[in-house]
VOZAVO-87881 format. One record per residue (C-alpha): residue number from 1; residue in three letters; chain; x, z negated, y. Coordinates in steps of 0.001 Angstrom, whole numbers. Last residue first. Layout:
VOZAVO-87881
  pos  code  unit        u        w        v
  NUM   ALA     A        X        Z        Y
...
END
This chain:
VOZAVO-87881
  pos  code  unit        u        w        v
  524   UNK     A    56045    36883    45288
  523   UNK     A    57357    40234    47130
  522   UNK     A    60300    40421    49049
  521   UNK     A    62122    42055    46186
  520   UNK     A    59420    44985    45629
  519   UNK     A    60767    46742    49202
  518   UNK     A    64164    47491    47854
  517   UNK     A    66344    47846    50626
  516   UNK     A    68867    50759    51548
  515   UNK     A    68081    51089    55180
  514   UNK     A    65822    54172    54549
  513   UNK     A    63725    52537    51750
  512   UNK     A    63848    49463    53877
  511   UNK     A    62211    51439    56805
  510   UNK     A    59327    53392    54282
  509   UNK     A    57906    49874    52615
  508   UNK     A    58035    48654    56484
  507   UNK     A    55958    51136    58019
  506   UNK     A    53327    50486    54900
  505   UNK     A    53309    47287    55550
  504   UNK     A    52601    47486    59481
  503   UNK     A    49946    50918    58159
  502   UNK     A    48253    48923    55711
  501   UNK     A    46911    45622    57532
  500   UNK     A    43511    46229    57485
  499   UNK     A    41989    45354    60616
  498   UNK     A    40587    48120    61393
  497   UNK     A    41797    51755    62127
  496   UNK     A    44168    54187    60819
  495   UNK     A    45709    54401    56798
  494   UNK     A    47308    55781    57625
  493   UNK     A    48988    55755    61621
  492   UNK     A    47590    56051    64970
  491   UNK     A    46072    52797    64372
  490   UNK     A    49360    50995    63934
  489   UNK     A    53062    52080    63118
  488   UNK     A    55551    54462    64545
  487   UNK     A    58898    54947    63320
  486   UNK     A    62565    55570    65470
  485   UNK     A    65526    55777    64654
  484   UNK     A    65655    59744    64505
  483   UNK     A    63714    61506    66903
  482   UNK     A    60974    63185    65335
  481   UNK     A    59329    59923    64135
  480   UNK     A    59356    58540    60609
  479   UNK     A    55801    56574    60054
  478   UNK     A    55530    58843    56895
  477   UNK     A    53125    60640    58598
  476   UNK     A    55340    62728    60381
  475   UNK     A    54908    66319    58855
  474   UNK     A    51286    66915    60081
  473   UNK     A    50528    64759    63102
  472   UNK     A    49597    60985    63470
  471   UNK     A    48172    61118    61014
  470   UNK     A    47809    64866    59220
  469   UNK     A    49353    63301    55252
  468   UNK     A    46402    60505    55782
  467   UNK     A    43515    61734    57824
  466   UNK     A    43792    63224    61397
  465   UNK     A    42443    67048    60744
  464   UNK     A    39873    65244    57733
  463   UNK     A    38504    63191    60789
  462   UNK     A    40086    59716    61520
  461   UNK     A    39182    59788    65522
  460   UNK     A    41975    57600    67579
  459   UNK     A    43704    54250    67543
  458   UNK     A    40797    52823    66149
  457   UNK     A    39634    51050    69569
  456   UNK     A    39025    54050    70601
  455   UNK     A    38168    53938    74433
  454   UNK     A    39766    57193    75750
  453   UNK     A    43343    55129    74433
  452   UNK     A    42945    51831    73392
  451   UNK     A    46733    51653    72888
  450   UNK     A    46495    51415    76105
  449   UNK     A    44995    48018    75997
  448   UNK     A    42807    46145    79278
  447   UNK     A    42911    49888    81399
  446   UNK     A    41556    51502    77690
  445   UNK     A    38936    48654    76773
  444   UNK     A    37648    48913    80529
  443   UNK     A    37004    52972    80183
  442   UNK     A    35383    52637    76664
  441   UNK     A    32907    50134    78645
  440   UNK     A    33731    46314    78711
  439   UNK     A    31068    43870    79932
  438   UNK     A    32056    39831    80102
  437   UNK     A    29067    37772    80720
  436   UNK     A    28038    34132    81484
  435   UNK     A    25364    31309    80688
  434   UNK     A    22726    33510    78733
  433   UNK     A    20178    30857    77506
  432   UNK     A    18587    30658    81310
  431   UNK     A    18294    34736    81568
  430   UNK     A    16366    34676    78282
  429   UNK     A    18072    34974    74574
  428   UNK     A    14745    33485    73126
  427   UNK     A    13901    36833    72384
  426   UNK     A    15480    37711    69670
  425   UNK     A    13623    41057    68195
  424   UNK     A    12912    42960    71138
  423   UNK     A    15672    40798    72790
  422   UNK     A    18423    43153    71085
  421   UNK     A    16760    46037    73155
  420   UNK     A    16637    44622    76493
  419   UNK     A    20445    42992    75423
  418   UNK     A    21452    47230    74795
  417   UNK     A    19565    48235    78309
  416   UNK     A    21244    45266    79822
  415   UNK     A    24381    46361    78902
  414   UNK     A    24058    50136    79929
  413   UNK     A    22601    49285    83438
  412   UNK     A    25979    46980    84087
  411   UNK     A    27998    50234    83125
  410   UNK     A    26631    52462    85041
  409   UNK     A    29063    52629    88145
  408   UNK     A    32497    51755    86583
  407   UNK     A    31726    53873    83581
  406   UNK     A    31315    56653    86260
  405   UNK     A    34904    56516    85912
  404   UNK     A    35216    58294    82540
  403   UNK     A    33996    61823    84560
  402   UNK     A    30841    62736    85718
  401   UNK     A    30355    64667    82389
  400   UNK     A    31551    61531    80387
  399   UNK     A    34538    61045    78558
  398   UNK     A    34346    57735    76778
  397   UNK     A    31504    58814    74723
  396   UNK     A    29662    55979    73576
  395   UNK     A    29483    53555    70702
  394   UNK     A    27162    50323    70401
  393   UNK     A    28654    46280    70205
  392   UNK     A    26960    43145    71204
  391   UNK     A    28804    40359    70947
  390   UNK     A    27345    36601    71323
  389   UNK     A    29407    33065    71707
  388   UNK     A    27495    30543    71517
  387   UNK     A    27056    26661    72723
  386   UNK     A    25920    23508    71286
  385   UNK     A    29165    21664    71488
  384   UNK     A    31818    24064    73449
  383   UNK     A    32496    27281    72235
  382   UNK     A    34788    28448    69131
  381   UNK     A    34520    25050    66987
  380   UNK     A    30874    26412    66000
  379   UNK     A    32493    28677    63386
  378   UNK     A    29487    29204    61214
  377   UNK     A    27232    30499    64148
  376   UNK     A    29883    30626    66031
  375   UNK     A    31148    33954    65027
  374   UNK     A    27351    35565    66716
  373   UNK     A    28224    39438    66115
  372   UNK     A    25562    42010    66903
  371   UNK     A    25967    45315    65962
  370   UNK     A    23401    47611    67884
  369   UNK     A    21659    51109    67542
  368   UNK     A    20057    51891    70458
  367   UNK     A    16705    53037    71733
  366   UNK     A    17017    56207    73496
  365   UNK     A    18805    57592    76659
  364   UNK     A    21785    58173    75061
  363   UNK     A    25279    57632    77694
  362   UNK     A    26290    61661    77903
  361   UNK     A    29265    63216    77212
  360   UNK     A    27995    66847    75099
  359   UNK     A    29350    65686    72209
  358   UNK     A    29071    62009    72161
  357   UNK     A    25543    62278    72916
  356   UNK     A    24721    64505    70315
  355   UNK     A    26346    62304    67857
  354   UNK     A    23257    60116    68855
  353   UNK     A    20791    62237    66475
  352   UNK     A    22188    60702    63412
  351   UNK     A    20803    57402    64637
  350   UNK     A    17784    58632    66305
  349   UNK     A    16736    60679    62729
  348   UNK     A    17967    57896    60279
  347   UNK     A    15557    55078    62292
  346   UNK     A    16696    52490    63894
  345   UNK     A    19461    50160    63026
  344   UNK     A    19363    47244    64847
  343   UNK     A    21845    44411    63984
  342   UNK     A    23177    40894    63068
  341   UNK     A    26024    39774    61399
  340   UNK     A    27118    35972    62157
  339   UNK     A    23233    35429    61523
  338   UNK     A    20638    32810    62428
  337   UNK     A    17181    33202    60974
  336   UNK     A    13807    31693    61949
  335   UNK     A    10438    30784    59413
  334   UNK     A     8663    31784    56506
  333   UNK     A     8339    35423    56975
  332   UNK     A    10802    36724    59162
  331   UNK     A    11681    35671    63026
  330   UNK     A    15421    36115    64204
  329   UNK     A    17282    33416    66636
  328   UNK     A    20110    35089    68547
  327   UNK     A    22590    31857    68525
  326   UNK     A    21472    29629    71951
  325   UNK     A    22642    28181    74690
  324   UNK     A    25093    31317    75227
  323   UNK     A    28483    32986    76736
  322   UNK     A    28122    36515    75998
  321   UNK     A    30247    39175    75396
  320   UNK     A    29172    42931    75965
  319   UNK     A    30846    45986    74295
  318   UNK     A    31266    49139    74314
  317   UNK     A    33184    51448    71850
  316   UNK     A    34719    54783    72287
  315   UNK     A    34236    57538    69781
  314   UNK     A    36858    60133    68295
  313   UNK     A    39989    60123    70695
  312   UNK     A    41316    63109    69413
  311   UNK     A    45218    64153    68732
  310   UNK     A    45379    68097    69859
  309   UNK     A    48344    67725    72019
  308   UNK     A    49610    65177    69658
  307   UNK     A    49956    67046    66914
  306   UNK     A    51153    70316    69197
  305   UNK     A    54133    67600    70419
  304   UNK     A    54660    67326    66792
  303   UNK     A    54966    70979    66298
  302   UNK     A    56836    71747    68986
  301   UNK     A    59928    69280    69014
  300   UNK     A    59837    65397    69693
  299   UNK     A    63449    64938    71830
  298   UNK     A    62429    68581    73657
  297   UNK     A    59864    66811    75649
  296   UNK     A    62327    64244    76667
  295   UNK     A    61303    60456    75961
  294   UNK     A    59035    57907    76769
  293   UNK     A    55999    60517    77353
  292   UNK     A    55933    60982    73816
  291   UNK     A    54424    57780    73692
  290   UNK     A    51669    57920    75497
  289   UNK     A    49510    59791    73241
  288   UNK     A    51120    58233    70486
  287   UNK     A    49871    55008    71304
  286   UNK     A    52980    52261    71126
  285   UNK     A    52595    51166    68025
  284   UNK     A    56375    51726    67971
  283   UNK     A    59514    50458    65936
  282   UNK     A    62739    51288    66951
  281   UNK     A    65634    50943    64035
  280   UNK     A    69092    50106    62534
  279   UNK     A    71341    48594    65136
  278   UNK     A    68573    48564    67725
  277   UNK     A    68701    48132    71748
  276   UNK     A    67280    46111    74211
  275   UNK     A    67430    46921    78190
  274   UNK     A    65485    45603    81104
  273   UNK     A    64759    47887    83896
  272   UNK     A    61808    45676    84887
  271   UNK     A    58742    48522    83563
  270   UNK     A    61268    48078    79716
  269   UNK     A    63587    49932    78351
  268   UNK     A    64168    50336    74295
  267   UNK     A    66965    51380    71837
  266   UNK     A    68762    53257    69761
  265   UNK     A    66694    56119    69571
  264   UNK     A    68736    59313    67963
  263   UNK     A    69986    62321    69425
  262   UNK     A    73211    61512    70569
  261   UNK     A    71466    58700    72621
  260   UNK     A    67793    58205    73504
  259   UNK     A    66614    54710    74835
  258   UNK     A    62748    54694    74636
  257   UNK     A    61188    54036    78111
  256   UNK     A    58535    52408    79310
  255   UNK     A    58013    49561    76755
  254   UNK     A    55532    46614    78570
  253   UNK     A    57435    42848    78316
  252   UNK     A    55008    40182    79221
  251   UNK     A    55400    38742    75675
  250   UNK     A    58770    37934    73993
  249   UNK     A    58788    37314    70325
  248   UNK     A    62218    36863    68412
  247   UNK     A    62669    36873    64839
  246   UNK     A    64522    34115    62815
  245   UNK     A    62475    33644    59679
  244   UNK     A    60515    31195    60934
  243   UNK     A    59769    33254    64442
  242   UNK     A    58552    36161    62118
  241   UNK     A    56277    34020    59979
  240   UNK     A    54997    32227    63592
  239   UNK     A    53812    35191    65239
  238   UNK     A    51843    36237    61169
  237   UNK     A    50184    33081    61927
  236   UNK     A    49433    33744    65293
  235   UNK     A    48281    37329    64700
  234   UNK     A    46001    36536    62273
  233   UNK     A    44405    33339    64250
  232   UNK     A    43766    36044    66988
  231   UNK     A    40662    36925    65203
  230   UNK     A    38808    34164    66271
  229   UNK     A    39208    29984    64780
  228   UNK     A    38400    30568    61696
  227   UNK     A    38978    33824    60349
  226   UNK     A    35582    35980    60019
  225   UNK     A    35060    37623    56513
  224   UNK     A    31612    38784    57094
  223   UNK     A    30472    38874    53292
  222   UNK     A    33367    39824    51041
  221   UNK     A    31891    41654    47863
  220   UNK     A    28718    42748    50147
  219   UNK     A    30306    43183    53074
  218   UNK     A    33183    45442    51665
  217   UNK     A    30239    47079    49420
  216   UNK     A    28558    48293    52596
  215   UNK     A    31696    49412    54497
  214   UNK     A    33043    51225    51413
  213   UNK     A    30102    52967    49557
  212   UNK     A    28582    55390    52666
  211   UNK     A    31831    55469    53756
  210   UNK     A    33410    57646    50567
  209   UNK     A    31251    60096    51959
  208   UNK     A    32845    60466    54769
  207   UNK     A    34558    64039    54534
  206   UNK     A    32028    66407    55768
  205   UNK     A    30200    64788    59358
  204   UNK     A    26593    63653    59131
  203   UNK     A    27598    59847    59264
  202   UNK     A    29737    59316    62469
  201   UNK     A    32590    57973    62253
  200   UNK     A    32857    54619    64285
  199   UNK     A    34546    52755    61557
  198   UNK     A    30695    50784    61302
  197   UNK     A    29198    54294    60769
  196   UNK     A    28466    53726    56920
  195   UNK     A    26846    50510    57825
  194   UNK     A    23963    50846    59925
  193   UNK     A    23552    54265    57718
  192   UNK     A    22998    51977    54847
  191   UNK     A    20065    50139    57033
  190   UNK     A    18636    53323    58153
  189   UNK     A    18415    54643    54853
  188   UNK     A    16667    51471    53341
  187   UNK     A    14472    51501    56215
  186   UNK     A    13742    55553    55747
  185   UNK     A    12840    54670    51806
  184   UNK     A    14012    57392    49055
  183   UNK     A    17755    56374    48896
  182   UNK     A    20249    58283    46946
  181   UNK     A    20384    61837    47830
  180   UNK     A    19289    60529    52093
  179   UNK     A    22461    58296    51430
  178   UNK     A    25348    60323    49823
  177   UNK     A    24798    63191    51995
  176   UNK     A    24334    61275    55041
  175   UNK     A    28143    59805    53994
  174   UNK     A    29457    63301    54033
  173   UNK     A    30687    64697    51357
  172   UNK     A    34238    65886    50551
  171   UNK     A    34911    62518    48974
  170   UNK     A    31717    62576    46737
  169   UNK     A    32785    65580    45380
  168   UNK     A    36042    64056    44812
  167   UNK     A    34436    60815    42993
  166   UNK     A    32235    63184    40800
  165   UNK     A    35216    64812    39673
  164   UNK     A    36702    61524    38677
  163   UNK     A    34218    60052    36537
  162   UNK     A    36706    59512    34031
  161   UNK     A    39260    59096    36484
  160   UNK     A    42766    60807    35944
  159   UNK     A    41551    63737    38530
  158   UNK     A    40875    60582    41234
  157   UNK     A    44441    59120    40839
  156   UNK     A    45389    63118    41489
  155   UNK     A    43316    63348    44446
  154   UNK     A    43974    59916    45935
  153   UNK     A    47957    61318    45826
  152   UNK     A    50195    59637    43318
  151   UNK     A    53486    58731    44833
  150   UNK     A    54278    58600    48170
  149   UNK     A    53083    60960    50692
  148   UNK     A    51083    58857    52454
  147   UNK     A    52838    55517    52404
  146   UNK     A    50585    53358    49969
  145   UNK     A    48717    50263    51074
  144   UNK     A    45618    52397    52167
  143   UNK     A    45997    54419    48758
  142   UNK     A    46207    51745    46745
  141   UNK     A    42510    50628    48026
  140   UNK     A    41507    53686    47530
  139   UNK     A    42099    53709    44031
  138   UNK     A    41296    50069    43196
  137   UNK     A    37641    51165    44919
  136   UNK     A    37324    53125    42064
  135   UNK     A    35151    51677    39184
  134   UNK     A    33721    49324    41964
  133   UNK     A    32284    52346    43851
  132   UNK     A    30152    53053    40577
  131   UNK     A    28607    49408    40474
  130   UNK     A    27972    49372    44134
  129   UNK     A    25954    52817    43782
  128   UNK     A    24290    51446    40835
  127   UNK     A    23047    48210    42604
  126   UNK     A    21777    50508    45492
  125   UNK     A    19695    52645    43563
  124   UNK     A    18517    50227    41891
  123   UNK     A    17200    48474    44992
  122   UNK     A    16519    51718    45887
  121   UNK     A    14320    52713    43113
  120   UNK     A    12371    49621    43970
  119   UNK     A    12152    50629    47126
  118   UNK     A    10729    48731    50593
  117   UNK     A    10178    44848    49468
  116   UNK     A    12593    45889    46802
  115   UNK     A    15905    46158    49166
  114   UNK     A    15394    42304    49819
  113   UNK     A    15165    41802    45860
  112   UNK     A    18326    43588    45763
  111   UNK     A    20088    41489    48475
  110   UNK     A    19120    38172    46381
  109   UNK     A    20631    39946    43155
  108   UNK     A    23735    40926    44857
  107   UNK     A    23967    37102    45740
  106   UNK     A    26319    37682    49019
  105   UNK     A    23287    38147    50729
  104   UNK     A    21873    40864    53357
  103   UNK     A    18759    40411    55156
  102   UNK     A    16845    43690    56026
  101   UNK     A    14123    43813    58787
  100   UNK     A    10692    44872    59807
   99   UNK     A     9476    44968    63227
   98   UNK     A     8706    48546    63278
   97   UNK     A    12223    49383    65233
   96   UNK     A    14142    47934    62639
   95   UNK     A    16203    44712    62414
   94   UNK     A    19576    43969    60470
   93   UNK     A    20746    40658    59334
   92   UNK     A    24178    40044    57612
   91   UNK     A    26264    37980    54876
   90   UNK     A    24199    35535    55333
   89   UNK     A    25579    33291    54540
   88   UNK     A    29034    33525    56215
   87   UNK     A    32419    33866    54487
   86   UNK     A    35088    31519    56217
   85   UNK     A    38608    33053    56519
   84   UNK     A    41764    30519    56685
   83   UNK     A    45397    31593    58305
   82   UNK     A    46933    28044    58972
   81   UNK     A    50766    29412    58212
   80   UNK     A    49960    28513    54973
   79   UNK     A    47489    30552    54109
   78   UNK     A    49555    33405    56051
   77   UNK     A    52279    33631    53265
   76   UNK     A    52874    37122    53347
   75   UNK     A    52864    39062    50487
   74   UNK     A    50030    36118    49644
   73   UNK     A    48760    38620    46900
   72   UNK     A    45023    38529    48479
   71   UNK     A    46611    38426    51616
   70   UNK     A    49164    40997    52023
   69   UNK     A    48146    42861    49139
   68   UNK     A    45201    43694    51130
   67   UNK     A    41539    43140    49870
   66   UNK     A    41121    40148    52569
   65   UNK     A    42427    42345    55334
   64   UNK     A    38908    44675    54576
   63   UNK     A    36702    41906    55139
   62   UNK     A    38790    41387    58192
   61   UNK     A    35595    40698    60966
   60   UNK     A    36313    40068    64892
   59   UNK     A    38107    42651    66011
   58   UNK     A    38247    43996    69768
   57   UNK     A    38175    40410    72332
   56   UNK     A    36883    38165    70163
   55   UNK     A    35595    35508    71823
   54   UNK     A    36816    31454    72554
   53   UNK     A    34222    29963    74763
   52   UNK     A    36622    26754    76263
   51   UNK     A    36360    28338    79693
   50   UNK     A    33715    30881    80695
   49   UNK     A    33342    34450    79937
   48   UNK     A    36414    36381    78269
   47   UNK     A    38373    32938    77300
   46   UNK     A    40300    35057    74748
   45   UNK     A    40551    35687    70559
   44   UNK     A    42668    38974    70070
   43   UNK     A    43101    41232    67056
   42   UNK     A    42890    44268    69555
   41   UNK     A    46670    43330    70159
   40   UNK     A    47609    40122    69477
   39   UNK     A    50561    38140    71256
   38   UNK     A    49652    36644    74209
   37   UNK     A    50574    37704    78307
   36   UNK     A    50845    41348    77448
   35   UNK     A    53175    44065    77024
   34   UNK     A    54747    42444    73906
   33   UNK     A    58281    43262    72491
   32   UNK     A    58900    42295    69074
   31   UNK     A    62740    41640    67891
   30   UNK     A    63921    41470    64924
   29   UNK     A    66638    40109    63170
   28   UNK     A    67181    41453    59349
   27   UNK     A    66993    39208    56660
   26   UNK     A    64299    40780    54224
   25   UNK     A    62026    38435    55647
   24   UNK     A    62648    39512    59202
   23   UNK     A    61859    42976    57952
   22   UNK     A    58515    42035    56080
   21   UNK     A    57171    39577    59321
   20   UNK     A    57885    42681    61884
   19   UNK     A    56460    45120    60282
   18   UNK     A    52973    42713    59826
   17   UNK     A    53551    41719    63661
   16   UNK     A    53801    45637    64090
   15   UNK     A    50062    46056    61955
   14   UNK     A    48853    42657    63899
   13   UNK     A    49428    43766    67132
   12   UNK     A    52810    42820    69239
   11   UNK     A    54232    45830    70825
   10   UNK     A    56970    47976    70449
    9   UNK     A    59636    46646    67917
    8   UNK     A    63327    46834    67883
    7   UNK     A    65016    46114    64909
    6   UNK     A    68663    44742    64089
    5   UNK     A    68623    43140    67460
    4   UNK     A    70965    43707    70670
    3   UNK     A    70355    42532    74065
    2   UNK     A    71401    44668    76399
    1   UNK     A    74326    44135    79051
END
């Protein structure tokens, strides 16, 4: 016989964890089904390279998290469930091909006085820019931890503005737009392009403009807000919230099937045959991609299979952990710097020019652009005494013309091109500081999480055809699912990728409202 739970959730990231932790507070009994061995999702801290080096396997900053509700507001009460974020000075360190560089600080001021050594008028330029995206960050911001659909649109928050017009210009823009109209120096470009593509959008495309603000200020306001002790602290403490308020967790338990009767989704079956059904709901962040291949065709009806038909990938990440002697060690005047953000941008032309890449499926054969994350640098807990842990990030096409298994053959070459680069400017990461290696191409991060799907680990591209009221398809992006019973939350879902936190509470502000609960009473 099948167990029976209130709700049934579909995997154990931190947006159904987040589900999970509002429903079990509101007194319903929930159960979260993991496919994996741990709890965590793409907000996962593992022994990738060598034991006792703890890395992060997808996300590793939440400077976004921090401006949730759920944290800032304590929704949740992860501070003291053990959740603590350090902010590291500095905030980050980005090289460029001529040997200059950029230093970032959480003193505006400081960061200005960097920007001067190339612009004056874009140190201003800058201030102003972070001054004006102040003014309405609030806006977006409600929007994330808003149900699309509900309430005020952006566009209508915008229209009450006083410099709203501006603001929806700026919107429709694209975040190249914003940059190479308000920056005169190509460093200072470079840099803020660094930044605006950090949700793997790229920069030239219509609708991003609001990126060329976001990313940049979110450091700046925030710094690199790493949790202590990896990214999977999130999901532990938000593990423990739902098992303290009477949830159930069970890992090693992949969904296959959803459980279709009369219609509606009453429950779930597992790879083993196992049962578990749902006296009010099923909640997925299950992919959707591979999702509506749990159920009949005819269960999800044309248009939404159409959605999902034409649901794109966007681009695929790469990444390369190391297990290290040594931090990357930067030379500027004066001395050596050590960084939890580091990067190479290069210049505006090769950056923008790498979309080309991604469109025609080819690995670029120029110098990369690289985000470098070194968490032990203030976290020094994470490896053994004296050690590091190093990733170095770049995006790539996950379908290639040879097909996505030539990953398997080119891989290796890709990585050390990237650390060839990276030791341009750090070079005392030599073969004897680098102790061990994990690689993952766009192919790897799909076979390790399928919700990784072609490589996104975003849940999928966030272009203006898969943005808010169109995400996951037009007509269900109220997390309500064709077949009744059953929602969908996670990446696929507004607000989409990072770790913000919005679409697990924003799935459960729409699931009380349809059981009859008032969402506000949970809150402190």
């Amino acid at each position: 016989m099948a167990d029976t739970f209130d709700i049934v959730i579909a995997g154990a990231g931190h947006n159904s964890l987040i589900t999970a932790a509002y429903l079990a507070k509101a007194g319903y009994s929930c159960l979260v089904l993991e496919a994996r061995p741990v709890i965590g999702g793409d907000t996962m801290t593992e022994e990738l390279t060598l034991p006792g080096f703890l890395h992060d396997t997808c996300s590793t900053t939440h400077a976004i998290f921090m401006q949730s509700p759920i944290w800032r507001n304590q929704e949740l009460p992860l501070a003291d469930y053990g959740l603590e974020y350090l902010l590291p000075e500095p905030v980050s360190h980005v090289r460029f091909p001529d040997g200059t560089y950029l230093t970032q600080w959480q003193d505006i001021d400081r960061t200005c006085d960097e920007i001067a050594r190339f612009s004056r008028h874009d140190a201003e330029a800058y201030r102003t820019m972070l001054t004006e995206w102040q003014s309405v960050a609030p806006i977006f911001n409600k929007a994330r931890y808003t149900p699309a659909g509900w309430g005020m649109s952006t566009h209508q928050a915008l229209a009450a503005h006083p410099q709203g017009t501006i603001w929806m210009r700026r919107q429709a823009l694209s975040a190249w737009d914003i940059i190479s109209a308000a920056f005169e120096d190509w460093h200072v470009r470079a840099w803020m392009l660094w930044f605006a593509e950090g949700t793997l959008q790229p920069a030239a495309r219509p609708g991003t403009g609001t990126l060329a603000y976001s990313f940049v200020a979110g450091r700046q306001r925030n710094g690199w807000a790493i949790p202590k002790g990896g990214s999977g602290s999130l999901p532990m403490a938000l593990g423990r919230i739902v098992t303290d308020h009477g949830g159930v967790i069970l890992t090693d338990k992949p969904v296959s099937q959803l459980i279709i009767e009369q219609g509606r989704c009453v429950g779930v079956e597992t790879t083993r045959g196992e049962q578990y059904r749902a006296r009010h709901a099923v909640v997925s962040t299950i992919h959707i991609k591979n999702l509506v291949g749990m159920a009949p065709a005819e269960a999800w009806g044309e248009g939404f299979l159409y959605g999902v038909e034409t649901y794109k990938a966007g681009r695929g990440m790469f990444v390369a952990h190391y297990a290290t002697t040594e931090p990357p060690r930067f030379t500027i005047d004066g001395g050596m710097i050590e960084a939890v953000g580091a990067g190479v941008a290069q210049s505006p032309e090769n950056q923008l020019h790498h979309d080309t890449f991604f469109r025609n499926g080819t690995i670029s054969d120029e110098r990369p652009t690289l985000l470098v994350l070194t968490p032990t640098v203030e976290d020094a807990a994470r490896a053994p005494e004296g050690k590091h842990l190093i990733k170095v990030i770049t995006f790539h096409p996950y379908e290639l013309r040879q097909g996505p298994e030539h990953w398997d053959t080119v891989k290796d070459a890709v990585a050390e091109f990237n650390l060839a680069e990276l030791r341009r400017y750090a070079p005392n990461l030599t073969d004897e500081t680098i102790l061990a290696s994990d690689i993952r191409s766009p192919l790897d991060l799909e076979r390790y999480n399928a919700s990784n799907w072609h490589g996104s680990c975003h849940g999928g591209d966030q272009d203006p055809s898969q943005s808010e009221l169109l995400r996951p398809a037009p007509g269900f992006a109220e997390h309500r699912m064709p077949i009744p019973g059953l929602y969908q939350t996670g990446a696929t879902t507004h607000p989409g990728g990072s770790v913000t936190g919005g679409p697990g509470r924003n799935a459960a502000m729409v699931i009380l409202k349809d059981l009859g609960k008032d969402f506000n009473t949970l809150l402190p």
